[in-house]
mmJSON file of the N, C-alpha and C atoms, coordinates in Angstrom:
{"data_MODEL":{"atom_site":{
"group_PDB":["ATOM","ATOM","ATOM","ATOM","ATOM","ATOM","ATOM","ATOM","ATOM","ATOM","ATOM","ATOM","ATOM","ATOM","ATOM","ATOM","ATOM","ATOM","ATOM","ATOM","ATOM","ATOM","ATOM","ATOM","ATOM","ATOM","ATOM","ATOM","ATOM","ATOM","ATOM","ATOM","ATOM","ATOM","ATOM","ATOM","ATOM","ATOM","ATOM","ATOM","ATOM","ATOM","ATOM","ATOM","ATOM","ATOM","ATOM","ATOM","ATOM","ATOM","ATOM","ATOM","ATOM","ATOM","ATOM","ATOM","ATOM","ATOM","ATOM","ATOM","ATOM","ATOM","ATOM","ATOM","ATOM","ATOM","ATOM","ATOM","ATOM","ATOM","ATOM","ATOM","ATOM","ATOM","ATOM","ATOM","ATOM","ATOM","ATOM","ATOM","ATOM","ATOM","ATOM","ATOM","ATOM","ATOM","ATOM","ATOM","ATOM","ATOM","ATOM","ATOM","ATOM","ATOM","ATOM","ATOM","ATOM","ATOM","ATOM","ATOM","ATOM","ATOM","ATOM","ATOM","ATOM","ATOM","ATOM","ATOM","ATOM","ATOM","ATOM","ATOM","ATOM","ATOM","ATOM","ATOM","ATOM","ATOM","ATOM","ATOM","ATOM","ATOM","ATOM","ATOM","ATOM","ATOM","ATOM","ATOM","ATOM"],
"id":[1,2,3,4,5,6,7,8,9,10,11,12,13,14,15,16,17,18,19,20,21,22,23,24,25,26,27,28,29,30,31,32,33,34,35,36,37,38,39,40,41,42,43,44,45,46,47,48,49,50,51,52,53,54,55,56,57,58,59,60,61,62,63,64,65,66,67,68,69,70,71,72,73,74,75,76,77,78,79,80,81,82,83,84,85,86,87,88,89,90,91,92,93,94,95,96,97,98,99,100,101,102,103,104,105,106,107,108,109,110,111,112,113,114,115,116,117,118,119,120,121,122,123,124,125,126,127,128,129],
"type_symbol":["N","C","C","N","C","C","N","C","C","N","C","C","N","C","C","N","C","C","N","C","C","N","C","C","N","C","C","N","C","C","N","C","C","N","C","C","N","C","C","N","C","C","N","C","C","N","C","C","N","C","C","N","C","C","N","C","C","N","C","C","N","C","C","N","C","C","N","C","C","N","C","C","N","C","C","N","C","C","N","C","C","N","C","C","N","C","C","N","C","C","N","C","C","N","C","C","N","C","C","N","C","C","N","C","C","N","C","C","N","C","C","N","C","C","N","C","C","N","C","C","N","C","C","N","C","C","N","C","C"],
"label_atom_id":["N","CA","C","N","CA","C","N","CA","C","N","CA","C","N","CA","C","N","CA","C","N","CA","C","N","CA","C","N","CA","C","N","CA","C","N","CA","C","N","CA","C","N","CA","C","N","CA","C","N","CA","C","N","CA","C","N","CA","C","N","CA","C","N","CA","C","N","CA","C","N","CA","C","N","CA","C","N","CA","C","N","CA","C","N","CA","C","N","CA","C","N","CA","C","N","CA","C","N","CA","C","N","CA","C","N","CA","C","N","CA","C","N","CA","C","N","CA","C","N","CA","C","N","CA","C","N","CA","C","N","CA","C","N","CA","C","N","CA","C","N","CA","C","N","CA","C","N","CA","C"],
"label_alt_id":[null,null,null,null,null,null,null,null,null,null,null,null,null,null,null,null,null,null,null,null,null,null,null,null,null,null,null,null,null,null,null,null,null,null,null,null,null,null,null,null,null,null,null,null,null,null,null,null,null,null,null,null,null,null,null,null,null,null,null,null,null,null,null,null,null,null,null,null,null,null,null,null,null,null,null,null,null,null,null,null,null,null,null,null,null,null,null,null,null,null,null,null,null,null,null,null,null,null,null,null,null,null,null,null,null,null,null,null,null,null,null,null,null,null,null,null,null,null,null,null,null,null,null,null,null,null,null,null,null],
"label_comp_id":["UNK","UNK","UNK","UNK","UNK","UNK","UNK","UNK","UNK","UNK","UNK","UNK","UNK","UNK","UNK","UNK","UNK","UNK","UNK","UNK","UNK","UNK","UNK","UNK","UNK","UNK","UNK","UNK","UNK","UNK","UNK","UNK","UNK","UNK","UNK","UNK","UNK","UNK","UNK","UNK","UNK","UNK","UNK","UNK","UNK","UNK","UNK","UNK","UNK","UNK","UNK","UNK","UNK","UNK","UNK","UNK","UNK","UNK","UNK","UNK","UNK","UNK","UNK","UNK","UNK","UNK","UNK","UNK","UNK","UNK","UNK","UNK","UNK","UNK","UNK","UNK","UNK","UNK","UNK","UNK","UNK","UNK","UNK","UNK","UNK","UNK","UNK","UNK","UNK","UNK","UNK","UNK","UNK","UNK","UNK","UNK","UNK","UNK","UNK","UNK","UNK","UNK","UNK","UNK","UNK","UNK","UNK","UNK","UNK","UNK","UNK","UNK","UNK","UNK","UNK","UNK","UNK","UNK","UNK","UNK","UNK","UNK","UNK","UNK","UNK","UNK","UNK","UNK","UNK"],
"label_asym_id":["A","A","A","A","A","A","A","A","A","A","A","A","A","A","A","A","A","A","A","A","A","A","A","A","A","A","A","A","A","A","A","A","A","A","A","A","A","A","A","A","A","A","A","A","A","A","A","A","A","A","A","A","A","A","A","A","A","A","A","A","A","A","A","A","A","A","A","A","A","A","A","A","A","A","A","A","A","A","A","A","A","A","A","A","A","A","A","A","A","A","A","A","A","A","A","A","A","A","A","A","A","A","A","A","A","A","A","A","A","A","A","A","A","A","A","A","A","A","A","A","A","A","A","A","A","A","A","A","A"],
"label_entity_id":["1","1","1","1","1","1","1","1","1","1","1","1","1","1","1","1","1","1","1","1","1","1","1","1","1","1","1","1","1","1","1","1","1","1","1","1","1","1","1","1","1","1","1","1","1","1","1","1","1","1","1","1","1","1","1","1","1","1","1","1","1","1","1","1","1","1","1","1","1","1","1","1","1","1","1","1","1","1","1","1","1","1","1","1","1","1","1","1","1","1","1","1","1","1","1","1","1","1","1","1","1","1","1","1","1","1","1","1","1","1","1","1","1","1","1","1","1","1","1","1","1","1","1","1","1","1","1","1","1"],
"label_seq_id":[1,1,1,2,2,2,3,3,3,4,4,4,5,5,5,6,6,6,7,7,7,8,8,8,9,9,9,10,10,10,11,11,11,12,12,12,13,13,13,14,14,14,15,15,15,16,16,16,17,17,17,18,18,18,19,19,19,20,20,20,21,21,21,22,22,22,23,23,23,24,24,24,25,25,25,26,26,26,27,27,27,28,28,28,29,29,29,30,30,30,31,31,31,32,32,32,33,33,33,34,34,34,35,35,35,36,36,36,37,37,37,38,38,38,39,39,39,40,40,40,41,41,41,42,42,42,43,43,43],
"pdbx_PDB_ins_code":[null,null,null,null,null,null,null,null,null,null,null,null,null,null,null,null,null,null,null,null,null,null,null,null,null,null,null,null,null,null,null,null,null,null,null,null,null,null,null,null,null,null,null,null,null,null,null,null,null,null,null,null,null,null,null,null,null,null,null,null,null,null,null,null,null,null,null,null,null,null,null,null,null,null,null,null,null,null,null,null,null,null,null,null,null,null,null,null,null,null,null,null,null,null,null,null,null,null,null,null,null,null,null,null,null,null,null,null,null,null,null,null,null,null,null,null,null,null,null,null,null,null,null,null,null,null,null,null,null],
"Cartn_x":[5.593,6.36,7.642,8.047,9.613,9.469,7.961,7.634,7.603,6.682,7.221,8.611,9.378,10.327,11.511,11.234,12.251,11.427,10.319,9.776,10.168,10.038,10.45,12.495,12.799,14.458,14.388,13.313,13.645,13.501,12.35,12.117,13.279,13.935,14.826,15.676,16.506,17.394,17.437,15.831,16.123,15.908,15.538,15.212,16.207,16.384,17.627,17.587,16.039,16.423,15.302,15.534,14.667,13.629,13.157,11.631,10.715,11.755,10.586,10.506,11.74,11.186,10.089,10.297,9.304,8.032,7.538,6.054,6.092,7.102,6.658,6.467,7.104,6.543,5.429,4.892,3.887,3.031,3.128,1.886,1.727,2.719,2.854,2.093,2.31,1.998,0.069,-0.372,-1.43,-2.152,-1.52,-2.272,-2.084,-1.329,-1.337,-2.0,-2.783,-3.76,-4.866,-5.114,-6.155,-6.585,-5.898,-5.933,-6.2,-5.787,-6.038,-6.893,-7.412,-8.502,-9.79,-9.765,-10.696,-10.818,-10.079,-9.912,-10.433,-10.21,-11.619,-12.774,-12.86,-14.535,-15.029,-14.668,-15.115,-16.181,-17.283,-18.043,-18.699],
"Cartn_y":[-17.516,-18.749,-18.546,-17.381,-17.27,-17.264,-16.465,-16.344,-17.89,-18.993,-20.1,-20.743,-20.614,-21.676,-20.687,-19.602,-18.555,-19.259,-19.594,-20.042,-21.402,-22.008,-24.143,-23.455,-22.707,-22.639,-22.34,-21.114,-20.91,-21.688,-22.98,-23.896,-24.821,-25.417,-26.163,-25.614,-24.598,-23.981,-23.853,-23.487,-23.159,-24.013,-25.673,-26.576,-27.745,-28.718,-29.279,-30.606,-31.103,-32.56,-32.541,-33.395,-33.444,-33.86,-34.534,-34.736,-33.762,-32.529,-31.38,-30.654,-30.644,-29.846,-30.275,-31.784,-32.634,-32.069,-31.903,-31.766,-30.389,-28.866,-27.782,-27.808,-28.026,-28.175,-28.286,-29.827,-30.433,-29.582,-28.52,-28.203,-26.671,-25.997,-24.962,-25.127,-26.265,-26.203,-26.43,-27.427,-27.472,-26.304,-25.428,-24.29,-23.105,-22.982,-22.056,-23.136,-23.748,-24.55,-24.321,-24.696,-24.124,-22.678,-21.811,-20.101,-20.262,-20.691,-20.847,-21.36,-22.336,-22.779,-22.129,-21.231,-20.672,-19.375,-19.062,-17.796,-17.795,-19.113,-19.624,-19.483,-20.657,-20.808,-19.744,-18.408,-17.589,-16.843,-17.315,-16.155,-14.733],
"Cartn_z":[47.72,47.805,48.597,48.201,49.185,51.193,51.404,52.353,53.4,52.193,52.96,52.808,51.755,51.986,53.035,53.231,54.372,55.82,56.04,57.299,57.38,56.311,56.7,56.92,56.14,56.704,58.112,58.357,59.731,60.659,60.788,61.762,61.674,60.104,60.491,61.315,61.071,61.544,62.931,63.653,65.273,65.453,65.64,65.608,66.456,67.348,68.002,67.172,66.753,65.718,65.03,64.021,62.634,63.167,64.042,64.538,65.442,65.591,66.12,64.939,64.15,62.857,62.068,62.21,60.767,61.903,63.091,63.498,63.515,64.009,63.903,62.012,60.953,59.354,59.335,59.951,59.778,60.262,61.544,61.735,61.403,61.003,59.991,58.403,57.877,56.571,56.844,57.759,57.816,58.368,59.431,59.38,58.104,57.518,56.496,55.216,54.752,53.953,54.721,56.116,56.244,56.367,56.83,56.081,54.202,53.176,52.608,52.093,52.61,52.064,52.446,53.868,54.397,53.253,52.869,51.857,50.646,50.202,48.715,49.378,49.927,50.427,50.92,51.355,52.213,51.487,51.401,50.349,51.241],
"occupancy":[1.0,1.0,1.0,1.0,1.0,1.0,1.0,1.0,1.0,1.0,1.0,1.0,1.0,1.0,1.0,1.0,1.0,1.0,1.0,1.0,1.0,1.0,1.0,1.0,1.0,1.0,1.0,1.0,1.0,1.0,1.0,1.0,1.0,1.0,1.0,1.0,1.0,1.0,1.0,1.0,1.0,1.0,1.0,1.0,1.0,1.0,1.0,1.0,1.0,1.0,1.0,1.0,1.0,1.0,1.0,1.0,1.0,1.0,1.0,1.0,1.0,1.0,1.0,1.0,1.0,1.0,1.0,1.0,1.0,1.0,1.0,1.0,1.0,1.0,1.0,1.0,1.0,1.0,1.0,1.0,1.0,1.0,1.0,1.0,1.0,1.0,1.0,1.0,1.0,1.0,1.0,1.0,1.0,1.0,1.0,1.0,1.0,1.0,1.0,1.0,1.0,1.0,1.0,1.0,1.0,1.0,1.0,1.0,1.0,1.0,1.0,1.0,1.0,1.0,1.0,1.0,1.0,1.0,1.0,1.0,1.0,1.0,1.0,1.0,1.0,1.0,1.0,1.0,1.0],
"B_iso_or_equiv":[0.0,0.0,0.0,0.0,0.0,0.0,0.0,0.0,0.0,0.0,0.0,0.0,0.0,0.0,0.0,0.0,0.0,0.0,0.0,0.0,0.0,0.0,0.0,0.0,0.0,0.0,0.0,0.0,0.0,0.0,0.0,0.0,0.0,0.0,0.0,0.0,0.0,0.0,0.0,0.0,0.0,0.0,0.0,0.0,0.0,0.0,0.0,0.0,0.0,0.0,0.0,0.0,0.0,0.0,0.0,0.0,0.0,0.0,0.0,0.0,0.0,0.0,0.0,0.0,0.0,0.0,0.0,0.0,0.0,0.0,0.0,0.0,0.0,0.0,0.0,0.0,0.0,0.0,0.0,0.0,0.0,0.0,0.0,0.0,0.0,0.0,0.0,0.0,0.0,0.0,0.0,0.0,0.0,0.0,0.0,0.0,0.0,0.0,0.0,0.0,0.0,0.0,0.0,0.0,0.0,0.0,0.0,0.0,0.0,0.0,0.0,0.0,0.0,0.0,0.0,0.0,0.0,0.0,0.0,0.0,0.0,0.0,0.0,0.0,0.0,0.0,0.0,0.0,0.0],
"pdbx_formal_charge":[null,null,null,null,null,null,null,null,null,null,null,null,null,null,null,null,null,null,null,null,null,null,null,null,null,null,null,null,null,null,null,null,null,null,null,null,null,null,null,null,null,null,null,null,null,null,null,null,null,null,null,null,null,null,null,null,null,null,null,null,null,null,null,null,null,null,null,null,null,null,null,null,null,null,null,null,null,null,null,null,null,null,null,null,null,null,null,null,null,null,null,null,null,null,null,null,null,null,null,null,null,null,null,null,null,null,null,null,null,null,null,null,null,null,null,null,null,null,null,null,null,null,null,null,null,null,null,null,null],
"auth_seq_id":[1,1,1,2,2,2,3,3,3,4,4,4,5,5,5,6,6,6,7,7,7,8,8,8,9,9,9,10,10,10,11,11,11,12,12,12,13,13,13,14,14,14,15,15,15,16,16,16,17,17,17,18,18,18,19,19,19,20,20,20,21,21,21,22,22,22,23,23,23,24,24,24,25,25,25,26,26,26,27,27,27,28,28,28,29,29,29,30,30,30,31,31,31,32,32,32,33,33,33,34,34,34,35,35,35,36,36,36,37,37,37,38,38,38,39,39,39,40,40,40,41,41,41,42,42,42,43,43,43],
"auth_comp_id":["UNK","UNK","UNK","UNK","UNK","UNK","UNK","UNK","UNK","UNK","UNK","UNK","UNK","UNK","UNK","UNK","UNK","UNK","UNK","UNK","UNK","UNK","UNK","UNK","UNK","UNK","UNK","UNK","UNK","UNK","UNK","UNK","UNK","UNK","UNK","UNK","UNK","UNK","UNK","UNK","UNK","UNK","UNK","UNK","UNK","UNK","UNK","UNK","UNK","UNK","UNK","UNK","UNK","UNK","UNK","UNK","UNK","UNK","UNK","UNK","UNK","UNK","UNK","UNK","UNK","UNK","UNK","UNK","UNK","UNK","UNK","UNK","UNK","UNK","UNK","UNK","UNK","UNK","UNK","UNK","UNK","UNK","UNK","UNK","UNK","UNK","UNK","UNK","UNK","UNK","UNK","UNK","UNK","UNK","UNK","UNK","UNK","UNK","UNK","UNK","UNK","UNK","UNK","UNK","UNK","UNK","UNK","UNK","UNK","UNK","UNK","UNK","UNK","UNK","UNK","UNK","UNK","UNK","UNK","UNK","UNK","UNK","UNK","UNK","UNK","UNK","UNK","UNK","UNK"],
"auth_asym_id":["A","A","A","A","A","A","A","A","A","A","A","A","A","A","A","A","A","A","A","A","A","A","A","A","A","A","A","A","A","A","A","A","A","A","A","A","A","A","A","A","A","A","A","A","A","A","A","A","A","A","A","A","A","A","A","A","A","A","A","A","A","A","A","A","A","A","A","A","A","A","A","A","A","A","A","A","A","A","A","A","A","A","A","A","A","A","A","A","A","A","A","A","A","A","A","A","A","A","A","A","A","A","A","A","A","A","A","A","A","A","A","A","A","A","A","A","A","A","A","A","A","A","A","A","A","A","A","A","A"],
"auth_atom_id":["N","CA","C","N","CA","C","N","CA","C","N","CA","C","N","CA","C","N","CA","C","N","CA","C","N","CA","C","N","CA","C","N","CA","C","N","CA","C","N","CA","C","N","CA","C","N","CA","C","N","CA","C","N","CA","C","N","CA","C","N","CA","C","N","CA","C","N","CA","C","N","CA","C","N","CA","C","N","CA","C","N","CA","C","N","CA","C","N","CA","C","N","CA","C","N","CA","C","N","CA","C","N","CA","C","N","CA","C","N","CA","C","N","CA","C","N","CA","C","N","CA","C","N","CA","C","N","CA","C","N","CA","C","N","CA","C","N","CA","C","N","CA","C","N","CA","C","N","CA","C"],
"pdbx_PDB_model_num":[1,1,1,1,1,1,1,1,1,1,1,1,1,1,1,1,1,1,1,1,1,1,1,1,1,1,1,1,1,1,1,1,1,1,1,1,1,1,1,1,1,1,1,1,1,1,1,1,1,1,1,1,1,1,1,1,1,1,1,1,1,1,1,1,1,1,1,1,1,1,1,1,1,1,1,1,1,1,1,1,1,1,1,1,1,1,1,1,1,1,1,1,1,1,1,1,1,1,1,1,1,1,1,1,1,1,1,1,1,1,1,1,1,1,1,1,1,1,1,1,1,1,1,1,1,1,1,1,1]
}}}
């Protein structure tokens, strides 16, 4: 858990306005769910 909320600080942070952060988040969180989810299903 610390691993992501140290990565959403880091995008806000290098970030110039809240709407490249809200889409680099957005497309951070959806690729790490899909790593995850690939990791259940993986039989």
């Amino acid at each position: 858990m610390k691993n992501i909320i140290s990565k959403l600080y880091e995008i806000i942070k290098n970030t110039k306005d809240f709407i490249e952060a809200e889409e680099s988040i957005q497309s951070y969180m959806y690729n790490l769910f899909s790593d995850l989810l690939g990791e259940v299903f993986h039989i």
